[in-house]
C-alpha positions as CSV (number, residue, x, y, z in Angstrom):
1,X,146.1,126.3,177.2
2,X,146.4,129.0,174.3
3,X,149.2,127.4,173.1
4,X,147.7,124.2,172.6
5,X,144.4,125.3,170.6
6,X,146.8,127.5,168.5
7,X,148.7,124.4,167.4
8,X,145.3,122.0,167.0
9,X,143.8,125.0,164.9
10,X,148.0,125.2,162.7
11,X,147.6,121.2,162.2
12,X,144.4,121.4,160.8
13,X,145.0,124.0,158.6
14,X,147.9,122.4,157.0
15,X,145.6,119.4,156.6
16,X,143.2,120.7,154.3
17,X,145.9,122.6,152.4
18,X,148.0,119.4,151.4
19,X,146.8,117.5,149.0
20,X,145.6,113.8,149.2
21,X,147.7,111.3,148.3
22,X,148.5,109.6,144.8
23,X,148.6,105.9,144.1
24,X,150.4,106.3,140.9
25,X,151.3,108.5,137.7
26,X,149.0,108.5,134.5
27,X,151.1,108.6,131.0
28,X,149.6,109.9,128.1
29,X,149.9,108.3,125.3
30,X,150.1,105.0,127.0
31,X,153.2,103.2,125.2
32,X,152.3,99.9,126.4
33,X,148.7,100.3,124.0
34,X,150.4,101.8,121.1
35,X,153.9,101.0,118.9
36,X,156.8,103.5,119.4
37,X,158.8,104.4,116.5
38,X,162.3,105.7,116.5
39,X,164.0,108.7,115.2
40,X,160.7,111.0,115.7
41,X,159.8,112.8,118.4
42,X,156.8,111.9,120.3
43,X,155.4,114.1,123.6
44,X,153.7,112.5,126.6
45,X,151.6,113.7,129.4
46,X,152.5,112.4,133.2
47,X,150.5,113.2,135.7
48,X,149.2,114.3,138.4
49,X,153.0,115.9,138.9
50,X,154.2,117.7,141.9
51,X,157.5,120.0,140.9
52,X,158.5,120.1,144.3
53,X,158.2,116.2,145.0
54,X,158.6,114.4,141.3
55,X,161.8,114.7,139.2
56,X,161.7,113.1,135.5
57,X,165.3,110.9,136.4
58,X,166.4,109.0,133.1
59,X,165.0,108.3,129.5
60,X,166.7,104.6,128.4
61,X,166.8,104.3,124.9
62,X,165.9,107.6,124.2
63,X,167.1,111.2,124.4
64,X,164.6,113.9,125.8
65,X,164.2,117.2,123.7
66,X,161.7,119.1,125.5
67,X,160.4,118.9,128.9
68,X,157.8,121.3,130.6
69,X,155.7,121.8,133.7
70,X,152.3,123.1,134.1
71,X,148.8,122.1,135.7
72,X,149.5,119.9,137.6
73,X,151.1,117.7,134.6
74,X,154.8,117.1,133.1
75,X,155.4,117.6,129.2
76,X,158.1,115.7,128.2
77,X,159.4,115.3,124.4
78,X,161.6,112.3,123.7
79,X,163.2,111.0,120.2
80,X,163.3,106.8,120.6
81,X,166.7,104.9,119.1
82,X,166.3,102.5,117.0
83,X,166.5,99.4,119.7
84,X,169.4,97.2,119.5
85,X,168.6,94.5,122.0
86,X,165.5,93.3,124.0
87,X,165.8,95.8,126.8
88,X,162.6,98.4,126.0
89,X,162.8,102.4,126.0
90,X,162.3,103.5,130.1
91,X,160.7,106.4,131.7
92,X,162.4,106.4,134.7
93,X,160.6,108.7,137.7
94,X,161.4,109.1,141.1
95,X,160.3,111.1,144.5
96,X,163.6,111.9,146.1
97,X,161.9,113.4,149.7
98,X,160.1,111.3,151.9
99,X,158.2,114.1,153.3
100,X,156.0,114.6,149.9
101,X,153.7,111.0,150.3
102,X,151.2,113.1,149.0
103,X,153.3,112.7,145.4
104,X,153.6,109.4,143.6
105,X,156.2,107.3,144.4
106,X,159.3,105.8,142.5
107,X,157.9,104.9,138.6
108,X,159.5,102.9,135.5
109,X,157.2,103.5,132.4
110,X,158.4,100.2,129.8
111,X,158.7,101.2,126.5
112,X,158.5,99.3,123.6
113,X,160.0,100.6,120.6
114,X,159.0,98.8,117.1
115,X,162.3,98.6,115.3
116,X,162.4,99.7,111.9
117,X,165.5,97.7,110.4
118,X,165.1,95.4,107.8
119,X,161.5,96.5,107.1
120,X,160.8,97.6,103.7
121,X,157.7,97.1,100.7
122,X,156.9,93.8,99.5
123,X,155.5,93.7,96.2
124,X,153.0,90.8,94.6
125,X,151.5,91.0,91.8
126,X,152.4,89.8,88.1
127,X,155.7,89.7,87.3
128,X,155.5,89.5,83.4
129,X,153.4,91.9,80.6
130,X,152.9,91.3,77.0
131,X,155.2,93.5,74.5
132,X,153.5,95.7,71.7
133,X,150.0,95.0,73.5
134,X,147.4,97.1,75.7
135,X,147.6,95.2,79.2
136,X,147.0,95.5,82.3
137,X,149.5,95.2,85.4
138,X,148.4,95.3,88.7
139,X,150.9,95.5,91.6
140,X,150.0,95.9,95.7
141,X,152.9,96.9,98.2
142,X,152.5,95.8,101.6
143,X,155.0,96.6,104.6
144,X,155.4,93.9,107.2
145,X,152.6,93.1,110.2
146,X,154.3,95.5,112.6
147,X,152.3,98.1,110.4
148,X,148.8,96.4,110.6
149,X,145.9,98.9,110.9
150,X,147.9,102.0,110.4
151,X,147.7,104.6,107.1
152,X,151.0,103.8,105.2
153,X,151.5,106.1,102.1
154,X,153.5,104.3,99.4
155,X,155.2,105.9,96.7
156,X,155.6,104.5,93.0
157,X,158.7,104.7,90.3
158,X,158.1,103.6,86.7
159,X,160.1,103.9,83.5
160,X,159.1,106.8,81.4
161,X,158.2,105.2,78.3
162,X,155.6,103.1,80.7
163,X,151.9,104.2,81.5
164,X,149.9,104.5,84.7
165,X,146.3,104.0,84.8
166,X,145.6,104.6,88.6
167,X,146.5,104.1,92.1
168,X,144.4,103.1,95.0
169,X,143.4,103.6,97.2
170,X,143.6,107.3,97.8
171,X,144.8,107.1,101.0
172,X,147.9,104.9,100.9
173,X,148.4,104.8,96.8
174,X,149.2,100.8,98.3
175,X,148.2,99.4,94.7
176,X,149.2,100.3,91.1
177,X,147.7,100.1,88.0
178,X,149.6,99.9,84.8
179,X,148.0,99.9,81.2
180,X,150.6,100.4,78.5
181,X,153.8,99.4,77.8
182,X,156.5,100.8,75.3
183,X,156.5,98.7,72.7
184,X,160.4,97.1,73.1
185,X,161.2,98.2,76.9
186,X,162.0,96.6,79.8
187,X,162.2,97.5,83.6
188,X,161.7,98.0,86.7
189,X,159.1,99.3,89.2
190,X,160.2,101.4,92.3
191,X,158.4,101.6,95.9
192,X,159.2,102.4,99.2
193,X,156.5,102.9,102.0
194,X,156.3,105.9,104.8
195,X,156.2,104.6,108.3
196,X,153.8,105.9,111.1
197,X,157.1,107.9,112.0
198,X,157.2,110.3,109.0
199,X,160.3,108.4,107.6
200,X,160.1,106.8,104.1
201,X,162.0,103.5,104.1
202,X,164.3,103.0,101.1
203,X,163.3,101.7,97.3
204,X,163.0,98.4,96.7
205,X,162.7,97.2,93.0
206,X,160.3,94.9,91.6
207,X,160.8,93.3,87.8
208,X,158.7,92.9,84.9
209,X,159.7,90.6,82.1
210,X,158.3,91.8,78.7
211,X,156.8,88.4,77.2
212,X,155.8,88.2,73.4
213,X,152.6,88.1,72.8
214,X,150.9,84.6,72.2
215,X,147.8,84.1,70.2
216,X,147.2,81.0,72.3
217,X,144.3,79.8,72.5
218,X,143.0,78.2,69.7
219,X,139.1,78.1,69.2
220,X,137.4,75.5,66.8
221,X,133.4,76.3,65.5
222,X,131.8,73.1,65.5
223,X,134.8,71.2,67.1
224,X,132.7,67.7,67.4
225,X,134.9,65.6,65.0
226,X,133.2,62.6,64.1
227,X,134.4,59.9,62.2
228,X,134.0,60.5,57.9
229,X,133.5,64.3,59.2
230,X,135.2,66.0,55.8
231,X,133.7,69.4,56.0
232,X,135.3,72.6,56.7
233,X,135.3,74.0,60.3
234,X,136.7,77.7,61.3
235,X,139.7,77.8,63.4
236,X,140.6,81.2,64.7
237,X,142.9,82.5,67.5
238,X,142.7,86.4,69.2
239,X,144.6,89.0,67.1
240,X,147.6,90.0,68.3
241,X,150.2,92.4,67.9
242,X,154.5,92.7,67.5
243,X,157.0,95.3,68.1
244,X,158.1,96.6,65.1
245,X,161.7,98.0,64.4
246,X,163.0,100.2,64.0
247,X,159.8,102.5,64.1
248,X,159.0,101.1,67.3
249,X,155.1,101.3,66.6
250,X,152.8,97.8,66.8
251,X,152.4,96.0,63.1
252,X,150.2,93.1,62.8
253,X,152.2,89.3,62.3
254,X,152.2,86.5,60.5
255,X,150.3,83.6,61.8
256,X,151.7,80.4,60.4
257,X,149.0,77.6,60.7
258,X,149.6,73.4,60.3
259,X,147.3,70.7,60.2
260,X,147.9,67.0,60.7
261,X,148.5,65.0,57.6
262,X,145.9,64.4,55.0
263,X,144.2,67.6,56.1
264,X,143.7,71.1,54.5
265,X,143.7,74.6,54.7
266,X,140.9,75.7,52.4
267,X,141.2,80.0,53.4
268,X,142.8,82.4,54.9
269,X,140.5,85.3,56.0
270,X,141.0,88.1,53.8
271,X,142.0,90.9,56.3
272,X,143.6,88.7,59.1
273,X,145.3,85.5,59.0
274,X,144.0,84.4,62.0
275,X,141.1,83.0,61.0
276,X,141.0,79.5,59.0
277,X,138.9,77.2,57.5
278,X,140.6,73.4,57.8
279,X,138.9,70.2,56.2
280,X,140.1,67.5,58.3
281,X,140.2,64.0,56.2
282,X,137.8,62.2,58.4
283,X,139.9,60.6,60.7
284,X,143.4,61.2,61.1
285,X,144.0,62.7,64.6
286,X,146.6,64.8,65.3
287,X,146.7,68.6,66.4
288,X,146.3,71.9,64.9
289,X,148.4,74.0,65.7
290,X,149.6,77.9,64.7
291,X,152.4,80.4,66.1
292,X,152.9,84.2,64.8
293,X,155.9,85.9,63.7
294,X,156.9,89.9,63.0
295,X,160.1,91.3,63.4
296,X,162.6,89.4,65.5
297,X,159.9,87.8,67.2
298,X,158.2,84.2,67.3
299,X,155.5,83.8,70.0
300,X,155.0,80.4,71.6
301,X,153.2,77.6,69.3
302,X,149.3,77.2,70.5
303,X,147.9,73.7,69.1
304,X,144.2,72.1,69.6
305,X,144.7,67.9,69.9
306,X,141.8,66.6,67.5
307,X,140.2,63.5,68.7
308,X,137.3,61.6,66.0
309,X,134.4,60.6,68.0
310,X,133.4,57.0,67.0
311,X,129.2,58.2,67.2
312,X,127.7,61.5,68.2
313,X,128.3,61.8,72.4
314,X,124.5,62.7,72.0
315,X,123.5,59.1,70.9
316,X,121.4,57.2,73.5
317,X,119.9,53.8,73.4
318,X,116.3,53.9,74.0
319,X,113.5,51.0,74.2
320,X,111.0,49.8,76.7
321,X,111.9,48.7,80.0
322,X,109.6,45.7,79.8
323,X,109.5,43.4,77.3
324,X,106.0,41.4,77.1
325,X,105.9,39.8,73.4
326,X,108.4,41.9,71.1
327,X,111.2,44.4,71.8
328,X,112.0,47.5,69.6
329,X,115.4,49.0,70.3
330,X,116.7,51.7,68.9
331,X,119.9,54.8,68.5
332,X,118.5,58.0,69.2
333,X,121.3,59.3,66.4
334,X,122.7,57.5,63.6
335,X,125.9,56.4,63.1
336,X,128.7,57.8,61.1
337,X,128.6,55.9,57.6
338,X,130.7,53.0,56.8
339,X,130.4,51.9,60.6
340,X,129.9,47.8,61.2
341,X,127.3,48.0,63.5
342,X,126.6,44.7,66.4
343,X,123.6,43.8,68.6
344,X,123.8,41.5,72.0
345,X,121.4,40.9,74.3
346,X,122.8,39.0,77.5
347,X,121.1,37.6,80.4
348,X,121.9,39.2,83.8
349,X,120.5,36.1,85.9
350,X,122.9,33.4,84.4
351,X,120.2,30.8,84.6
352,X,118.2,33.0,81.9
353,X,118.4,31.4,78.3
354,X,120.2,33.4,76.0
355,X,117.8,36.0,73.9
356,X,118.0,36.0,69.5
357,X,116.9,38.0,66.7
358,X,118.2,38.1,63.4
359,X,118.6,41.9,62.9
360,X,121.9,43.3,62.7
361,X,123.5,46.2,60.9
362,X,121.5,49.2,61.5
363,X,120.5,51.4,64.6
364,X,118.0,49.8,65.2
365,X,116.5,46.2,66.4
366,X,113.6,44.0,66.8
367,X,113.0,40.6,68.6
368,X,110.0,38.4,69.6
369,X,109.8,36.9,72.3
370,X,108.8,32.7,71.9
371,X,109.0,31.5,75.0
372,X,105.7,33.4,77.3
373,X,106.9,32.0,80.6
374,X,109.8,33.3,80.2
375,X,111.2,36.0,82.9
376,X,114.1,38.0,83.6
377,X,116.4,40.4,83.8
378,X,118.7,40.9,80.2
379,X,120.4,43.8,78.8
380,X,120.7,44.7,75.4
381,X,124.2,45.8,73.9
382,X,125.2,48.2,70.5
383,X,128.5,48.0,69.7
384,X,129.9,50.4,66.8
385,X,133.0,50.1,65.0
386,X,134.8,52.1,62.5
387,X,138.3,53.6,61.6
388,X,138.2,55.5,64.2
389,X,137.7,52.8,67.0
390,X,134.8,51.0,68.7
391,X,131.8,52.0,71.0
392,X,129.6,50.6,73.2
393,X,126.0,51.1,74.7
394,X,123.4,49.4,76.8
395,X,120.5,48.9,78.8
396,X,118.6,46.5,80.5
397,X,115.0,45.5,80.6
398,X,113.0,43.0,81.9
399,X,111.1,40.5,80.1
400,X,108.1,39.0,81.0
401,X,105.4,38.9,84.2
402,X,107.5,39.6,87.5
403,X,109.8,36.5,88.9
404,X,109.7,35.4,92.9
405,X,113.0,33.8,94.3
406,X,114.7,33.5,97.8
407,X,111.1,32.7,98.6
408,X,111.3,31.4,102.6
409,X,108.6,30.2,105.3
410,X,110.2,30.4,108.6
411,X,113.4,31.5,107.6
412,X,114.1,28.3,105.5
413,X,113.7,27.7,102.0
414,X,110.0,27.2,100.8
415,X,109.6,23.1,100.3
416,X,106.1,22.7,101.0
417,X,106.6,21.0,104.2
418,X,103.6,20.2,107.0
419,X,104.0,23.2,109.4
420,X,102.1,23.3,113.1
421,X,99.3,24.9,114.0
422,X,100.4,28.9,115.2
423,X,102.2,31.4,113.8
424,X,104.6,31.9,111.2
425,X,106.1,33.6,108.6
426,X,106.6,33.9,104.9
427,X,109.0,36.1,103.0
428,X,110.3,36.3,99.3
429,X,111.5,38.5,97.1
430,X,110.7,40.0,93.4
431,X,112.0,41.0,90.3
432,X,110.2,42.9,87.4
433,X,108.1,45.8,89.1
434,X,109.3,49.4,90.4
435,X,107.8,51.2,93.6
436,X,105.7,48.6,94.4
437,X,105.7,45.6,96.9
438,X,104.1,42.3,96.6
439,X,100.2,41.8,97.6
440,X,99.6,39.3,100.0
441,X,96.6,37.1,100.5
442,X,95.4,33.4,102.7
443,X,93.2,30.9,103.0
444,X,90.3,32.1,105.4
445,X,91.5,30.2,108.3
446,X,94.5,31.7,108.2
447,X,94.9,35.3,110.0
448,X,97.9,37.2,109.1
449,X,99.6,40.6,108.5
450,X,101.6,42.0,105.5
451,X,104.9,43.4,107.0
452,X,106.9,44.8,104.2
453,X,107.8,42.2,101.7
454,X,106.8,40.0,104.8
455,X,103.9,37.9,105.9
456,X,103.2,37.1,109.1
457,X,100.5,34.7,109.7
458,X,98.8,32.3,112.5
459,X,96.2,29.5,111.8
460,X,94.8,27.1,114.7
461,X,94.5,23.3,114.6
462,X,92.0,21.6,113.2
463,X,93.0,18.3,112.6
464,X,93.5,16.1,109.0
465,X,92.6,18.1,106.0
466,X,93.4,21.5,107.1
467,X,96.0,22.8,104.2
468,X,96.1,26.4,104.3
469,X,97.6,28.5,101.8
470,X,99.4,31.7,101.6
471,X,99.7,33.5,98.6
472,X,101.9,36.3,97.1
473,X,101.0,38.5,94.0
474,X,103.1,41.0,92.1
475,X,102.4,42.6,88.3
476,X,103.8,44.9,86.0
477,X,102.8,45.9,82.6
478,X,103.1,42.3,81.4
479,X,100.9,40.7,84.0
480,X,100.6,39.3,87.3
481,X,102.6,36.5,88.8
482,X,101.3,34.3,91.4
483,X,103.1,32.9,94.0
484,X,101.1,30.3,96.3
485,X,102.8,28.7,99.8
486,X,100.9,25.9,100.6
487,X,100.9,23.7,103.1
488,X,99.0,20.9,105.7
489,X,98.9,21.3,109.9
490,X,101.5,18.6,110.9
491,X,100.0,15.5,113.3
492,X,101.3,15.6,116.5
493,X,102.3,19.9,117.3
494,X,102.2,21.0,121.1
495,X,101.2,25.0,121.0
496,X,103.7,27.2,121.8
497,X,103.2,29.1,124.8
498,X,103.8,32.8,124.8
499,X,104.5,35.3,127.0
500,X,105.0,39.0,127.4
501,X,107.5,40.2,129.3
502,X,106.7,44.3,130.6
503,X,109.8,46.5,131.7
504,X,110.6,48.2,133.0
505,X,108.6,47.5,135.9
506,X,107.4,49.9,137.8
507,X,107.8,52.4,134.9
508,X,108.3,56.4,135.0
509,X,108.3,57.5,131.5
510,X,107.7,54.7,128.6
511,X,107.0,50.7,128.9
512,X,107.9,48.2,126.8
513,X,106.2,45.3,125.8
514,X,107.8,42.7,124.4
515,X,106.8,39.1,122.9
516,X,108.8,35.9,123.9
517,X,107.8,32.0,122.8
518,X,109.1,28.5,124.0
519,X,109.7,27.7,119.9
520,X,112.4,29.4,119.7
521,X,112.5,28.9,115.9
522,X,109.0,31.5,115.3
523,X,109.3,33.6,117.9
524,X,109.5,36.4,116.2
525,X,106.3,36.0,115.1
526,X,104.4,36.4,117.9
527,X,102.9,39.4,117.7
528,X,100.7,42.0,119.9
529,X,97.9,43.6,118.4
530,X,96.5,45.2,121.0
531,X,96.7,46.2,124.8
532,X,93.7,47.7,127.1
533,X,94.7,49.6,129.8
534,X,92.4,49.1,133.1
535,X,93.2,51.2,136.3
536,X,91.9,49.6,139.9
537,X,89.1,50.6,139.8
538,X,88.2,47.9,136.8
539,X,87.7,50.9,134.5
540,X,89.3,51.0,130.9
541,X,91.5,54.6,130.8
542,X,93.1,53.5,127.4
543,X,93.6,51.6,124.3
544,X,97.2,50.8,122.6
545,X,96.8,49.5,118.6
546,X,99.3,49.5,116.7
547,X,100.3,47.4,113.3
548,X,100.7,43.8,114.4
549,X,104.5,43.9,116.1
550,X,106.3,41.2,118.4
551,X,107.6,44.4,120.3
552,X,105.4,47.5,121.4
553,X,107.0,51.0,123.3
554,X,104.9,53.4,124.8
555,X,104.8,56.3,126.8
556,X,103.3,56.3,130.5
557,X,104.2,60.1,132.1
558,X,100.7,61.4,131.4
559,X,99.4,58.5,133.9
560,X,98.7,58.8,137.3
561,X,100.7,56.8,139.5
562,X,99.6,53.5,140.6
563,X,98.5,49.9,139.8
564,X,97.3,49.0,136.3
565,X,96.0,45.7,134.6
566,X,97.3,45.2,131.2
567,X,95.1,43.3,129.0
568,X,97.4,42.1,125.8
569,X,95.9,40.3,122.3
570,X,99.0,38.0,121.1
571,X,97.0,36.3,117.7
572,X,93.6,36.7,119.4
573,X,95.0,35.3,122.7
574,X,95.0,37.2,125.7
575,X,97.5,37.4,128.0
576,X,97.2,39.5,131.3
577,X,99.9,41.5,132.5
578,X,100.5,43.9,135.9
579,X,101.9,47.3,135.4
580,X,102.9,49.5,138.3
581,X,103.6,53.5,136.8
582,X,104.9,55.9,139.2
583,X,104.7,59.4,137.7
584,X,107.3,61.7,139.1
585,X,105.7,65.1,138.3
């Protein structure tokens, strides 16, 4: 009995004293969130470590340097190779006795090492700078994506004789800034880039052509050449400077300017020869043109094309754009002198007689207008010719009261025919007015509605002698035109029935009403004016009215559900209709 509570009270004591046991080892850094980089020596953490259970087995790709125990955590220093295949560095771990399950088991820690081969600066920037000038050169060195997000310090390599402004920013020096050149050198730029390792990559070289100086471009005061223009305009281009041996210090060129033929070159400033006045002849076209010399050096040749304007771009053709009795039409500039000078005025509708007046040869001209019934649509033309070539403006206007064509009753041509008694509909359309539609009006039998440039009318039978009419108005600043459709009730005419068809049928949310005819041929314009709403009861609960339209939506889901009488005015008639809503909140 003794011996058996001894050995209960031994196992539970060695209970509590070993320690739980561990799913798996922790590694700090973590490679797998962070890049490896060879030839450096980087430490991890691994824990929790037992001494007597774990045993660090084999580093793959990597030699370890240091290694160290204490609290409960392994210290382990390893220096990466610079990876030659796919394979990733390993961490190999193991737990060689199976009596420590209180330890973590067997462990490979992958890790990726970034290799470094092949990755060095790239340089963009300009790759040119002007000799004998003060420029500016600015170069940025990037390394490749691998190195995204981390603090790479570059390092920059100029010749001597060269001058640099600045670098930036602080931190990485990844951009240069270069202000002044010696005068007759040539070279190259060095960089190389430190990696997250510590280790500076090699220098990579980045060239700079010296390029002579151009004095490109060339500016013109006043550079509107019209035709016959023979006064002096200022040509100039940006001073610049030449390398000057054998002192090797910046002297100021020669600037050699040309003209086109029958041109001159009145002055030359008195300090600098790139400024010039030039007289052109007043309309030979050609460039000018200038290039600089000093030393052994010619720059590039800079040149302005010169193009003579037949009028001032500025010129506009203004006048009314309705003509009543007499037009006035005139050039807001004048012309250049010894310019023929042409007036047309054509007629847009070609059934329009052709427009005369006798006043030619001048900006300006004036017609009267004979014929007073006339009306239409022309435009008026100016045409310009000189040595320098031909020009052309116009505009159009309209001439006289406002015009009606395409004028239909039914959707057929207008011919005056006998129509029967019920409801139709006349259309036409305008010319002469702006923003504004055409006024409608009828005989006082006739009932009708004005739908855009629409009328929709009805009239009842009443036997011989009933000739309504229906008339259309428009005006502008010349008058009003009036356009009357008349006509007689035809002998003989069986009304049209009509009928409104109601879906859907019992409805939820809206209900449409919609107007159909037996004469197929006006059936559109049957139209609803309004609807009264009665509920079982006999009692009105509501009122549609809406302009006149063969075809009427509305919404129903504030109803109650049930039956409902609809009571529809189609042209005065009524038509009664049975609507069952069902409201589904």
């Amino acid at each position: 009995m003794l011996r058996a509570i001894l050995f209960t009270l031994f196992t539970i004591c060695l209970a509590q004293e070993l320690p739980a046991q561990s799913s798996a080892l922790t590694i700090f850094p973590d490679p797998a969130l962070y890049p490896q980089y060879p030839n450096v020596e980087i430490t991890y953490y691994l824990f929790p470590w037992f001494a007597e259970c774990n045993m660090l087995d084999t580093v793959i790709g990597g030699q370890v340097v240091k290694q160290d125990f204490y609290a409960g955590k392994m210290k382990v220093t390893i220096i990466w190779q610079e990876p030659t295949d796919t394979i990733p560095g390993q961490i190999v771990v193991t737990r060689p006795s199976n009596s420590c399950n209180y330890a973590a088991p067997n462990q490979i820690f992958e890790v990726p090492v970034v290799s470094l081969a092949g990755v060095t600066a790239v340089v963009t920037g300009e790759n040119r700078y002007y000799m004998g000038q003060d420029n500016y050169v600015t170069l940025t060195a990037d390394l490749s994506s691998l190195m995204a997000g981390k603090a790479i310090l570059f390092e920059w390599q100029v010749p001597a004789s060269w001058a640099i402004s600045n670098y930036g920013p602080a931190y990485s020096q990844a951009a240069l800034y270069i202000d002044k050149f010696n005068a007759l050198s040539e070279g190259c730029v060095k960089v190389r880039g430190e990696y997250p390792s510590g280790i500076w990559g090699d220098w990579v070289d980045y060239g700079l052509t010296g390029t002579i100086p151009s004095p490109c471009p060339i500016q013109i005061f006043n550079a509107t050449f019209l035709c016959g223009d023979t006064t002096e305009h200022l040509a100039y281009v940006p001073a610049i400077f030449f390398p000057n041996r054998p002192q090797y210090y910046w002297s100021p060129p020669e600037y050699n300017w040309a003209v086109p033929a029958n041109w001159n070159i009145t002055e030359f400033d008195s300090t600098a020869q790139n400024e010039v006045f030039v007289r052109p002849d007043g309309h030979t076209e050609g460039s000018v043109s200038v290039f600089a010399t000093g030393g052994n050096f010619t720059s590039a040749v800079c040149t302005y094309p010169v193009t003579f304007l037949v009028a001032d771009p500025a010129t506009t053709l203004s006048g009314p754009d309705y003509v009543c009795q007499s037009g006035d039409f005139q050039l807001s500039i004048s012309p250049p002198p010894q310019s023929e000078i042409t007036w047309e005025v054509v007629a847009i509708d070609p059934t329009m007689p052709q427009l005369v007046f006798p006043d030619h040869g001048s900006g300006r001209a004036i017609f009267q207008i004979i014929d007073t019934t006339l009306s239409g649509r022309f435009r008026i033309k100016y045409n310009v010719t000189n040595s320098c070539g031909s020009l052309h403006y116009s505009k159009d206007f309209f001439v006289g009261k406002p015009r009606f064509f395409n004028t239909t009753l039914d959707g057929a041509p207008y011919d005056a025919q006998p129509l029967c008694a019920g409801h139709h509909g006349a259309n036409t359309e305008v010319a002469g007015m702006t923003d504004a539609r055409v006024t409608w009006s009828a005989s006082p039998q006739i009932k009708g509605y004005t739908q855009r440039d629409s009328f929709v009318f009805s009239f009842a039978a009443a036997g011989a002698g009933n000739c309504p009419v229906v008339t259309a108005s428009a005006g502008n600043v010349c008058g009003t035109s009036v356009l009357p459709l008349e006509t007689c009730e035809r002998a003989g005419c069986s009304p049209p029935e009509i009928e409104v068809q109601v879906f859907p049928n019992p409805a939820h949310f809206i209900v449409s009403l919609e107007t159909i005819t037996t004469d197929a041929a006006i059936g559109n314009y049957a139209l609803i004016e309004n609807v009264q709403i009665f509920n079982q009861l006999g009692q009105l609960v509501a009122t549609w009215h809406e302009p006149p339209n063969r075809r009427m939506v509305k919404a129903v889901a504030d109803f109650a559900s049930g039956l409902y009488t609809l009571r529809i005015t189609v042209w005065g008639q009524t038509i009664i209709k049975r609507l069952a809503i069902t409201n589904l909140f």
